[in-house]
NUPAMAR-769664 format. One record per atom (N, C-alpha, C, CB): residue in one letter; x, z, y. Coordinates in steps of 0.001 Angstrom, whole numbers, padded with zeros to 6 digits, always signed. Glycine has a CB too. Layout:
# NUPAMAR-769664
aXZY
...
This chain:
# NUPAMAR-769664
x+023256+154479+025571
x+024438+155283+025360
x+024308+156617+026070
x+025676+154546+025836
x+023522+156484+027316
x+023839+157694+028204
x+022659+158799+026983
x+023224+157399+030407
x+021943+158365+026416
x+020522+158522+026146
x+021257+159481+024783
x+019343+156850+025867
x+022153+158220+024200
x+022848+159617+022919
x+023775+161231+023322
x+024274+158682+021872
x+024327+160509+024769
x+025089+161623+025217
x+024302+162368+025225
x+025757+161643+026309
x+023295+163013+026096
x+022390+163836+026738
x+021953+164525+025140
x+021089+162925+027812
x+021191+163669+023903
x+020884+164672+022742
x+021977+164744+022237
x+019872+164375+021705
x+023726+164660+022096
x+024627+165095+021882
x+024615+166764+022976
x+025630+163868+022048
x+024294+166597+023705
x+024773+167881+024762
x+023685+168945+024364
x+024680+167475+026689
x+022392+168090+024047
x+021391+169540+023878
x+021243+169716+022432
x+019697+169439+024587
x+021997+169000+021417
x+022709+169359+020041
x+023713+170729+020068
x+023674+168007+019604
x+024192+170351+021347
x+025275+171379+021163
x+024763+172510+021625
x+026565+171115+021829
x+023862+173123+022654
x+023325+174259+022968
x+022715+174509+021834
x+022554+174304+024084
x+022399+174041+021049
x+021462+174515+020042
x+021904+175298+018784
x+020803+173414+019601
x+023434+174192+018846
x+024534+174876+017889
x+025272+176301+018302
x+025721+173817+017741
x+025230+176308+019747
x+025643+177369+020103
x+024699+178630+020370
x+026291+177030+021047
x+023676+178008+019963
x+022585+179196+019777
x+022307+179846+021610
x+023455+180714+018460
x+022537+178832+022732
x+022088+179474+023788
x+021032+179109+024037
x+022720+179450+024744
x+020233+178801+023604
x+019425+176977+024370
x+018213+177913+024504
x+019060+174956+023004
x+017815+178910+023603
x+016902+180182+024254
x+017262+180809+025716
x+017036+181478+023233
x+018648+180742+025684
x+018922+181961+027117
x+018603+181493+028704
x+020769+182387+027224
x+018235+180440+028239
x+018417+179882+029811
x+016874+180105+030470
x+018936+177962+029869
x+017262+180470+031732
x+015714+181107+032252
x+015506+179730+034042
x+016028+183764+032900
x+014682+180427+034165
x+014067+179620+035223
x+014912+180402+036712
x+012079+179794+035137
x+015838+179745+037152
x+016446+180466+038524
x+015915+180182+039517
x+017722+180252+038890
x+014658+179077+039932
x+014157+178889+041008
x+013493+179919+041688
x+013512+178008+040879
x+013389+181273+041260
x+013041+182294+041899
x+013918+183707+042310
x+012087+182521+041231
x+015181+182739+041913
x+015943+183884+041747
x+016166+184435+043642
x+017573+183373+040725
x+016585+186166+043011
x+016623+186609+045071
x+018097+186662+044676
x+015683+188610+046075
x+018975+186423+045830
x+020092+186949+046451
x+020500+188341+046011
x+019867+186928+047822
x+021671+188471+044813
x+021591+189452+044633
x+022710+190560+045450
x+021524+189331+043399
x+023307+189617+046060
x+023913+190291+047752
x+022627+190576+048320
x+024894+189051+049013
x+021749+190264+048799
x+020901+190668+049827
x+020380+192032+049296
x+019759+189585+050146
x+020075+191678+048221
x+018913+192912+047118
x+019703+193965+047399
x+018704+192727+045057
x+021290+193881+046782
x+022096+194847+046451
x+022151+195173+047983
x+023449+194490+045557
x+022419+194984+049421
x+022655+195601+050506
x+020720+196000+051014
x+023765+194442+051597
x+019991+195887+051049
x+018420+196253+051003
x+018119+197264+050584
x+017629+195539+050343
x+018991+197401+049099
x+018499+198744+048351
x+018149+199624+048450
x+018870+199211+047894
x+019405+200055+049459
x+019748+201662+050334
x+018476+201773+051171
x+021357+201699+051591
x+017600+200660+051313
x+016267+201293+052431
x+015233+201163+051559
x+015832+200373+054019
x+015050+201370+050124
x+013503+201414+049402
x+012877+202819+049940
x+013568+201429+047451
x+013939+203914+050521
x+012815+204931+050479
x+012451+204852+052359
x+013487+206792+049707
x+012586+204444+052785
x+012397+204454+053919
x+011322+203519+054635
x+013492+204335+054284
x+010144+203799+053539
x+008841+203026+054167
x+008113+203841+055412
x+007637+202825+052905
x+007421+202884+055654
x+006729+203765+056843
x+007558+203775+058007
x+006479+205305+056460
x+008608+202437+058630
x+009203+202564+059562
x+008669+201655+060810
x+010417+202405+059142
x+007954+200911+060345
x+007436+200333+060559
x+005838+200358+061628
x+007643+200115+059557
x+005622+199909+063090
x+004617+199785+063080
x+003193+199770+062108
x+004887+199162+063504
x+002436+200378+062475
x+001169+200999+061184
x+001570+201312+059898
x+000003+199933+060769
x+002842+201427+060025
x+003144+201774+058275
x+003372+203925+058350
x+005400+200562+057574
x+003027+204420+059293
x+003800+205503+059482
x+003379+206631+057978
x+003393+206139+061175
x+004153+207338+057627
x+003904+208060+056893
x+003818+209613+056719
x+004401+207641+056380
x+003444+210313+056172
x+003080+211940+056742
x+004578+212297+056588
x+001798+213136+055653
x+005440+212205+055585
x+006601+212833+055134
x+007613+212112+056567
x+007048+212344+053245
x+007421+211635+057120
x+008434+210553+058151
x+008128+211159+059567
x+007918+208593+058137
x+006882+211855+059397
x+006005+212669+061265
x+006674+213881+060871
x+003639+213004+061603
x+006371+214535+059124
x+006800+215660+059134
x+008114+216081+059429
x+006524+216004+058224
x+009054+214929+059080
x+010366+214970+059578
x+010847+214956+060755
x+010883+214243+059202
x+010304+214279+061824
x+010510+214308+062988
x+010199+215513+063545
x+009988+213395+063499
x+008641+215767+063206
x+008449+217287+063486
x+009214+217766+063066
x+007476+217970+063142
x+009811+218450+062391
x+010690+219182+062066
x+012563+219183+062814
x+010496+218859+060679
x+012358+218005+063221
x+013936+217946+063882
x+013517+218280+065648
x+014870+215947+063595
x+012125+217864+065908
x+011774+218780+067490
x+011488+220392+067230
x+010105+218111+068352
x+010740+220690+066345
x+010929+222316+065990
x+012416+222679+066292
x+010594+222701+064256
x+013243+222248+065670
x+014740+222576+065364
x+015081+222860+066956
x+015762+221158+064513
x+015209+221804+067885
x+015720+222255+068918
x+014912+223232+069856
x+016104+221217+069501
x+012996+222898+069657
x+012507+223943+070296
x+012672+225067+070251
x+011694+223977+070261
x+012628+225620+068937
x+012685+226947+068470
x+014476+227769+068910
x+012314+226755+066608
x+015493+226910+069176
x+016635+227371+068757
x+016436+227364+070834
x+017948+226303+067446
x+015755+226617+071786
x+015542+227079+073662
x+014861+227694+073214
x+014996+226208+075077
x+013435+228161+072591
x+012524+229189+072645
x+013253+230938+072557
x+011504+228804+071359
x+013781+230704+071532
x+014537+232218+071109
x+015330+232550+072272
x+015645+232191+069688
x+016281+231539+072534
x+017249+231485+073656
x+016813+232047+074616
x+017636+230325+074077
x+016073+231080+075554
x+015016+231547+076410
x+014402+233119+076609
x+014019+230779+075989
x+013774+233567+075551
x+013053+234777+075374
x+014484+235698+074931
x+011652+234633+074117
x+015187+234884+074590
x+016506+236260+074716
x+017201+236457+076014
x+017907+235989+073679
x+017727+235470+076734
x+018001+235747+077918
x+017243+236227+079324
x+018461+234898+078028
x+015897+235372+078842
x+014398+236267+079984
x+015034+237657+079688
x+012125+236189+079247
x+014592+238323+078806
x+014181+239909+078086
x+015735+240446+078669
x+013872+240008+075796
x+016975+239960+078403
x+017921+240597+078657
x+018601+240694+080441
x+018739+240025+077638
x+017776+239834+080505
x+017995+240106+081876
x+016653+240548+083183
x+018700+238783+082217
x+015811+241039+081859
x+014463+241548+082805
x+013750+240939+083308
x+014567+242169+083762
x+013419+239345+082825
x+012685+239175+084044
x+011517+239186+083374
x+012959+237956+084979
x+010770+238299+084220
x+009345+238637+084061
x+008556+237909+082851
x+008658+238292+085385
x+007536+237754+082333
x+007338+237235+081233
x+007180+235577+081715
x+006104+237993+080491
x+006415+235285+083228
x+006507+233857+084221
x+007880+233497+083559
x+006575+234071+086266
x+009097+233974+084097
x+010187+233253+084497
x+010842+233124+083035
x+011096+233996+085708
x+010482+233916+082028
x+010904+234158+081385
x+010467+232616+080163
x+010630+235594+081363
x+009195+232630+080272
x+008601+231112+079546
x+008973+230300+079764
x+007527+230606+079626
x+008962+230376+081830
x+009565+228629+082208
x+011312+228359+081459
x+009784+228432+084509
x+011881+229771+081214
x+013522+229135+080867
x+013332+228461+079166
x+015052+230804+080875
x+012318+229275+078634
x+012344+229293+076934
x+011899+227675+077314
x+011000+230613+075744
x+011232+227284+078178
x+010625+225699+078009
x+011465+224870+078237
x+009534+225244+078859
x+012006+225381+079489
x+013373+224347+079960
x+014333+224574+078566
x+014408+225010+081741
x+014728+225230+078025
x+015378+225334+077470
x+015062+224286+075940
x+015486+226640+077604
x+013629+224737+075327
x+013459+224174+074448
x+013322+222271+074495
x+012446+224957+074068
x+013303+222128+075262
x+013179+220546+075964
x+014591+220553+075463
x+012804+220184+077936
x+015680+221347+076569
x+017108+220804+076504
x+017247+220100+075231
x+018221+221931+076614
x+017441+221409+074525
x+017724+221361+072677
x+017195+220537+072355
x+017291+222401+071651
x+015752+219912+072447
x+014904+219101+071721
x+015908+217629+071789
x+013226+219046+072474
x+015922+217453+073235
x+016609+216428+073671
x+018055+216137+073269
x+016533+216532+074884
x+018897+217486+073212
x+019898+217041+072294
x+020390+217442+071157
x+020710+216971+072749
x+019855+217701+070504
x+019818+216920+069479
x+019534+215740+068796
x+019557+217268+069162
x+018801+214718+069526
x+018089+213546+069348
x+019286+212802+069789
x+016659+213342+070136
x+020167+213605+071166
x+020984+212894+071692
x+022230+212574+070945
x+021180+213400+072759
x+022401+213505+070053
x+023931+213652+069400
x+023554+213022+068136
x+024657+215347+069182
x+022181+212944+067198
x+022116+211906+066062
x+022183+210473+066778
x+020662+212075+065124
x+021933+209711+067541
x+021708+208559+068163
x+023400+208323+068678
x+020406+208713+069404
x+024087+209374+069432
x+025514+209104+069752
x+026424+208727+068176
x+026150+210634+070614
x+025475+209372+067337
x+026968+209199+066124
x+026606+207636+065495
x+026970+210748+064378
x+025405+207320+066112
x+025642+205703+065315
x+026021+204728+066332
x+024161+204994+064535
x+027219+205424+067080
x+027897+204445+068201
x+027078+203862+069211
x+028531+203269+067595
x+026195+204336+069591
x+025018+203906+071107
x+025675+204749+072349
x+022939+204638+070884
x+026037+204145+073148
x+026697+204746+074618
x+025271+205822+075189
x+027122+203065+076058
x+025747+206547+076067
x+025230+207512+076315
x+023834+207278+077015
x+026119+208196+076933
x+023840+206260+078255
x+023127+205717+078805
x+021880+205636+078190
x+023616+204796+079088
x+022014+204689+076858
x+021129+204501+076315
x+020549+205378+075062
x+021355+203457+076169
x+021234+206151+074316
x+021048+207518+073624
x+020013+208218+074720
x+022658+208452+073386
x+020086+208321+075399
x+019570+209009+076388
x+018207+208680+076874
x+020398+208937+077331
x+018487+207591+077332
x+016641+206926+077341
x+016087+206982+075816
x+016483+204874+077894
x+016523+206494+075031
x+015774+206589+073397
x+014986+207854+073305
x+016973+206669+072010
x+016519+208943+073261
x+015723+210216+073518
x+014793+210809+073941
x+015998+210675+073849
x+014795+210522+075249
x+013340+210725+076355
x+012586+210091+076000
x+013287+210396+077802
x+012233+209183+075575
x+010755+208283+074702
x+010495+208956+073638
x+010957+206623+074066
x+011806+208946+072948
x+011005+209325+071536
x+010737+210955+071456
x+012019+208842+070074
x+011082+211943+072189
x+010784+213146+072160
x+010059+214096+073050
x+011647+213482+072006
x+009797+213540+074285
x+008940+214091+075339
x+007649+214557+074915
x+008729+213147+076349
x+006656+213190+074010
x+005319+214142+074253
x+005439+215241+072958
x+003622+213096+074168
x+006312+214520+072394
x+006587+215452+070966
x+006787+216981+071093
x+007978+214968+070223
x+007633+217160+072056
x+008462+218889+072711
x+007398+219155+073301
x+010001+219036+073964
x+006276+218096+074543
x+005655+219011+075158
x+004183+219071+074485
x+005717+218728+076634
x+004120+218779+073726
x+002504+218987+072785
x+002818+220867+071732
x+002319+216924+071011
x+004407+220340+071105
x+004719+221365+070920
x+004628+222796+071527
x+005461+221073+070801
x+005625+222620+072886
x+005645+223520+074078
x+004279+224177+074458
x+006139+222723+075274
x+003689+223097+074420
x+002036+223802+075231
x+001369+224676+073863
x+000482+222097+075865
x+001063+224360+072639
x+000660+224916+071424
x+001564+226217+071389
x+000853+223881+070155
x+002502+226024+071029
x+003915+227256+070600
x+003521+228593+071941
x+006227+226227+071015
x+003967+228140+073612
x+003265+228775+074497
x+001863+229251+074491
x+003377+228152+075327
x+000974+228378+074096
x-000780+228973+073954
x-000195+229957+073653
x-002116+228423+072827
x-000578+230205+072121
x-000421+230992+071078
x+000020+232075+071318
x+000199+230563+070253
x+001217+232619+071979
x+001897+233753+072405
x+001160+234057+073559
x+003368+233592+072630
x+000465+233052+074525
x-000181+233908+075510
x-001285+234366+075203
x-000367+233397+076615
x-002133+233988+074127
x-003171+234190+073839
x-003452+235407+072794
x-003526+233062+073537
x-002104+235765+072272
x-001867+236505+071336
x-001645+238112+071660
x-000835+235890+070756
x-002773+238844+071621
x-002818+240352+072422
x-001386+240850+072436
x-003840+241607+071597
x-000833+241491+073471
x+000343+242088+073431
x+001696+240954+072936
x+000081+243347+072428
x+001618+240212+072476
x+003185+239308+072397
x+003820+239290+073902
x+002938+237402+071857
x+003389+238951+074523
x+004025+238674+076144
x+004912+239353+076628
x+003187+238808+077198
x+004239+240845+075799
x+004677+241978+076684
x+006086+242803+075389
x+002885+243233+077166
x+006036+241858+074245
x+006758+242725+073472
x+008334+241845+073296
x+005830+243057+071961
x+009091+243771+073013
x+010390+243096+073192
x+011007+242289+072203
x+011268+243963+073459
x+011952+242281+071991
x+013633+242079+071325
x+013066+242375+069909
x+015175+243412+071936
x+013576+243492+070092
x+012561+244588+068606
x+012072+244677+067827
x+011827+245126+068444
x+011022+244130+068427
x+009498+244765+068344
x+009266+243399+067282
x+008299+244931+070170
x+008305+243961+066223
x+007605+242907+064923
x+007157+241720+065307
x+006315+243445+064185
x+006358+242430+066762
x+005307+241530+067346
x+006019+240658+067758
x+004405+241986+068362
x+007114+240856+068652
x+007213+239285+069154
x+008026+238177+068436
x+007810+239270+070507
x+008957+239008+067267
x+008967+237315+066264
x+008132+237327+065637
x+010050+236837+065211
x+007392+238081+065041
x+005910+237323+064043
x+005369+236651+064956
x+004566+238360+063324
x+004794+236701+066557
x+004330+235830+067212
x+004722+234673+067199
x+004302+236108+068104
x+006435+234656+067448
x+007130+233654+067663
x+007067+232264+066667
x+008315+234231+067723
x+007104+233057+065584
x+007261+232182+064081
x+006105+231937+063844
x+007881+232852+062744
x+004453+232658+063875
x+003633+231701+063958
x+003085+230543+065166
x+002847+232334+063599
x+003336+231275+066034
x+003158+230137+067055
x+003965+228399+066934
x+003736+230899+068415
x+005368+228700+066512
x+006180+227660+065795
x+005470+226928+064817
x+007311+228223+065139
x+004890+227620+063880
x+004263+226944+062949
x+002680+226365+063043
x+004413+227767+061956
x+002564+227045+064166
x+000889+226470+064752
x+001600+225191+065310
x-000198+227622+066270
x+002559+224847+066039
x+002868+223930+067083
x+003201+222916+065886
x+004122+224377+068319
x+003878+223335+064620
x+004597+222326+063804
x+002938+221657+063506
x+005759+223027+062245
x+002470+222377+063319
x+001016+221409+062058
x+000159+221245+063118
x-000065+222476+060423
x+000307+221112+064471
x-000857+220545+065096
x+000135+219172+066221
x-001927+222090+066102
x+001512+219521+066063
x+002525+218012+066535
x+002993+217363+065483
x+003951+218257+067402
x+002494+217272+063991
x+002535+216293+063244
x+001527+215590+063387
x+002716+216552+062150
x+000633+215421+063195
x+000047+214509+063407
x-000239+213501+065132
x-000924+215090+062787
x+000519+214309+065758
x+000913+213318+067153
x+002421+212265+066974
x+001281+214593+068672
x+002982+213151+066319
x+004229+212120+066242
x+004007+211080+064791
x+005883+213162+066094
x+003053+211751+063597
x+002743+210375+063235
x+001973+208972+063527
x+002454+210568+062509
x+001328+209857+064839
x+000291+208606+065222
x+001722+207714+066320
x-001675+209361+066428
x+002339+207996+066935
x+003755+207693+067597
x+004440+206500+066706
x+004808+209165+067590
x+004777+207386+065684
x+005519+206563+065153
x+004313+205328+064432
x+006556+207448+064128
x+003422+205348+063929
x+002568+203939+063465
x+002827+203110+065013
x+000448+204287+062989
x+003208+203554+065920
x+002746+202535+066842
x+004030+202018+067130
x+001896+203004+068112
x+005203+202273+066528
x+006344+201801+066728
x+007023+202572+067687
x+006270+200556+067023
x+006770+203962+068318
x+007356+205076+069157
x+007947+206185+068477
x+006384+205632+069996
x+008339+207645+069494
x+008409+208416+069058
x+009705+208448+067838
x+007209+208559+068889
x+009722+208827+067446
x+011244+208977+066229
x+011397+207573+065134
x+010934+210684+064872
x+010157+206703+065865
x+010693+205290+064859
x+011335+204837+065788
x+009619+204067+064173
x+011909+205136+067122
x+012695+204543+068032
x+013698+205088+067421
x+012522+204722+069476
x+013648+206198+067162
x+015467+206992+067154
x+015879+206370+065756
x+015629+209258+067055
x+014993+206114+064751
x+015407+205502+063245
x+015836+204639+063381
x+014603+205211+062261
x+015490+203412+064473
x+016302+202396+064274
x+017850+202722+064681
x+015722+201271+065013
x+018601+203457+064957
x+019527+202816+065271
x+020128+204585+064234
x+019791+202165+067188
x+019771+204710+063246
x+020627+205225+061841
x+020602+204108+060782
x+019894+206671+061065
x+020313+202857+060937
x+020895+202124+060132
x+021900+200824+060871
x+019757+201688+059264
């Protein structure tokens, strides 16, 4: 009896024309999980050894941001207040550190991390980054006939400025991508934007 029920039941899928539709669900994924996952397909390379050029270049680019914005600073307030080209580097450095640092500090504060610890993240993930920068960006202008000595003004010392920036950008990417493959450097600060 049970034996007629059962080809009564798969009589009836057949009549109802589904008896094709039915698929194999033993592989099926979670389509809650999939659907909340999604939002990170582009964000490979976060990963220990996974690092990627576009993910260093980005980081580089967010330590440029604060270097460059103490560098100018720096060399504007040295120059305007005379001092010497010495005193005048050490502020653009101190300075470009500051910036470097917060800014790292204020993306990390907005995903609710207390200060304490925003703060250490920061200092890991951006120190050798600013000072690989710092030392390249600095070469460059000292090495660069007459920049040292030129003002406000003068062609020379932002064309110096802006290539030296861009010497520092393409020779601290590839330090902060080797950083981040190792699980340092701005893959510290990524974890905590999601």
């Amino acid at each position: 009896m049970k034996r007629d029920t059962q080809h009564e039941q798969h009589s009836h899928h057949e009549r109802d024309g589904r008896h094709g539709q039915h698929t194999d669900h033993s592989q099926r994924v979670d389509h809650g999980e999939h659907a909340a996952h999604s939002g990170h397909a582009d964000h490979t390379g976060h990963h220990p050894g996974k690092a990627g050029w576009a993910m260093a270049a980005q980081a580089t680019l967010h330590c440029l941001t604060g270097c460059a914005i103490g560098e100018i600073l720096g060399m504007v307030i040295g120059t305007a207040l005379g001092w010497d080209n010495m005193e005048t580097m050490v502020l653009a450095i101190v300075l470009a550190f500051f910036f470097g640092y917060t800014l790292t500090l204020r993306s990390i504060r907005k995903a609710g991390v207390d200060f304490r610890t925003a703060l250490r993240v920061a200092l890991a993930a951006d120190t050798l980054s600013i000072a690989v920068m710092e030392l390249i960006d600095n070469g460059v202008i000292a090495l660069w006939p007459g920049a040292m000595d030129a003002s406000l003004s003068d062609a020379l010392f932002w064309g110096a400025l802006v290539l030296s920036l861009a010497v520092a950008f393409v020779v601290t990417t590839p330090v902060n991508k080797w950083m981040i493959g190792r699980g340092k450097g701005h893959a510290v600060v990524h974890q905590y934007h999601h």
